[in-house]
Structure formats: structure tokens, C-alpha cells
BATORMI-712089 format. One record per atom (N, C-alpha, C): residue in three letters; x, y, z. Coordinates in steps of 0.05 Angstrom, whole numbers, padded with zeros to 5 digits, always signed. Example, Ala and Ser with C-alpha at 12.3 -4.5 7.8 and 13.67 -1.06 7.14 Angstrom:
2
ALA+00264-00114+00156ALA+00246-00090+00156ALA+00264-00066+00156SER+00257-00045+00142SER+00273-00021+00143SER+00258+00001+00157
# end
This chain:
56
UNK+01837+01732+02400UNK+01826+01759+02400UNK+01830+01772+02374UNK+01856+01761+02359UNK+01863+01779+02330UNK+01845+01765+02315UNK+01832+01752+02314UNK+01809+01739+02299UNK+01780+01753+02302UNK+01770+01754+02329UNK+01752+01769+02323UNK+01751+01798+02325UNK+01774+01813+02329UNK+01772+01834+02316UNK+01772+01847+02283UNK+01782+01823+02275UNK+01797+01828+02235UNK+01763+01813+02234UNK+01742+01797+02242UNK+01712+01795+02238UNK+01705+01809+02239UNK+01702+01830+02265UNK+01687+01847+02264UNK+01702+01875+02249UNK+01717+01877+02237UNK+01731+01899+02220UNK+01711+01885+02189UNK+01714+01860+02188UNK+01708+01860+02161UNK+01681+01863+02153UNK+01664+01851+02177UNK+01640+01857+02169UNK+01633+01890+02176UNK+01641+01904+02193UNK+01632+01939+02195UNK+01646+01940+02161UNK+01669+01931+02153UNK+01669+01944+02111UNK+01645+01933+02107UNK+01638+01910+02105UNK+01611+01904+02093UNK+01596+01919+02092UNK+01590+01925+02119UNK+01565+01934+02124UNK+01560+01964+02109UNK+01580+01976+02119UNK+01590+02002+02101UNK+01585+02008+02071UNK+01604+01988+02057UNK+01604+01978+02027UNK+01571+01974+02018UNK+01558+01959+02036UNK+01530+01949+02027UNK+01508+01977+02038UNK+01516+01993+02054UNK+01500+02014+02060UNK+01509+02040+02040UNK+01528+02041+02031UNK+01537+02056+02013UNK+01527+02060+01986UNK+01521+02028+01968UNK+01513+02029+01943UNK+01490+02021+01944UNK+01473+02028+01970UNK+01441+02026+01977UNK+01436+02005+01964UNK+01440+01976+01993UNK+01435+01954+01978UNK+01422+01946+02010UNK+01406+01928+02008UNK+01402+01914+02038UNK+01418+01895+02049UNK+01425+01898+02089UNK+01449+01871+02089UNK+01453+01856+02079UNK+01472+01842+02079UNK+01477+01813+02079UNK+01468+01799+02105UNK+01456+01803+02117UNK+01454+01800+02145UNK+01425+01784+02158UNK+01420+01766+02166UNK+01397+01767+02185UNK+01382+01783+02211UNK+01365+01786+02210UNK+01357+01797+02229UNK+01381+01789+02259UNK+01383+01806+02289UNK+01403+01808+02302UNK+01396+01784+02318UNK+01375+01774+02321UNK+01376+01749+02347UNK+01376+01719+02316UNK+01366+01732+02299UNK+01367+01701+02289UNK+01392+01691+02275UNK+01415+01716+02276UNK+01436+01718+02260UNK+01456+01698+02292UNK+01456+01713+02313UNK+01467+01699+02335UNK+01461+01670+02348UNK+01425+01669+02335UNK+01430+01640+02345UNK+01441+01615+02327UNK+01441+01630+02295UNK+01450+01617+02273UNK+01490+01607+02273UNK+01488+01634+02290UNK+01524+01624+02286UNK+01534+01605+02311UNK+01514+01608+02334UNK+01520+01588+02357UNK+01512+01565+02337UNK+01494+01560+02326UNK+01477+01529+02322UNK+01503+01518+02304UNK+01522+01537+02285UNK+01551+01524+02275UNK+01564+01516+02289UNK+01568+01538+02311UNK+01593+01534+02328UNK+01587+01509+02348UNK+01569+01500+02359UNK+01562+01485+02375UNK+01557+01453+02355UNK+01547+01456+02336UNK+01549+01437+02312UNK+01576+01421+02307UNK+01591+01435+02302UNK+01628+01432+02300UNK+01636+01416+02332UNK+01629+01433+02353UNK+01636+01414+02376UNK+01623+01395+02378UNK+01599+01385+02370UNK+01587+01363+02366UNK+01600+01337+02355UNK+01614+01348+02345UNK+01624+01337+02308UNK+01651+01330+02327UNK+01661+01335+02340UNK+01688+01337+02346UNK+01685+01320+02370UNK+01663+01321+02375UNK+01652+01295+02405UNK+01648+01276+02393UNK+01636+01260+02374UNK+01629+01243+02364UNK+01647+01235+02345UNK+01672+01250+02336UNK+01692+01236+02327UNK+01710+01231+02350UNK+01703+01238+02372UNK+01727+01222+02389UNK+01719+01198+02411UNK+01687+01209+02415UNK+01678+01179+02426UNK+01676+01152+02405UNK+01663+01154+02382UNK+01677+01132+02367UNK+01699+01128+02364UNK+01718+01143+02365UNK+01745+01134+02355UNK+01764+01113+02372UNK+01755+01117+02406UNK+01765+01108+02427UNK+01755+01088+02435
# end
């Protein structure tokens, strides 16, 4: 939980910081930004399946 709160703290500075010196996000649009971070996160458990069915 202290993880994704200190995420979402850092990106609201971001966002802040980058709305401040009138710059555009760093950001993707809101659905293609969420399916981008599942397609990592689900990528990694992929990665973590297939190093343990080969390994065994």
C-alpha cells in the first residue's frame, strides 16, 4: 500500500510541476495509459511463468 501511495504522490508532483511551467503531460491518454501499465505488469508475470515452467 506504501508503494502505491508514494506513486500516486509522485506523479500528482508531476503532474503539478508539468501543469505549472505550461508544458503538456507526460502522460497518455487515461484508458491507453491503464491498459499500457497492465500489458507490463501482466508481461512480468508471464516472464515469471515461463521461467519456472522451464526451470522444473
Amino acid at each position: 500500500m506504501k508503494e502505491i501511495l508514494m506513486a500516486l504522490a509522485g506523479g500528482i508532483l508531476v503532474g503539478l510541476l508539468f501543469k505549472f511551467i505550461k508544458l503538456p503531460l507526460p502522460a497518455p491518454p487515461v484508458f491507453s495509459a491503464v491498459v499500457g501499465v497492465f500489458g507490463v505488469y501482466f508481461g512480468g508475470v508471464v516472464y515469471e511463468w515461463l521461467i519456472r515452467f522451464f526451470q522444473s
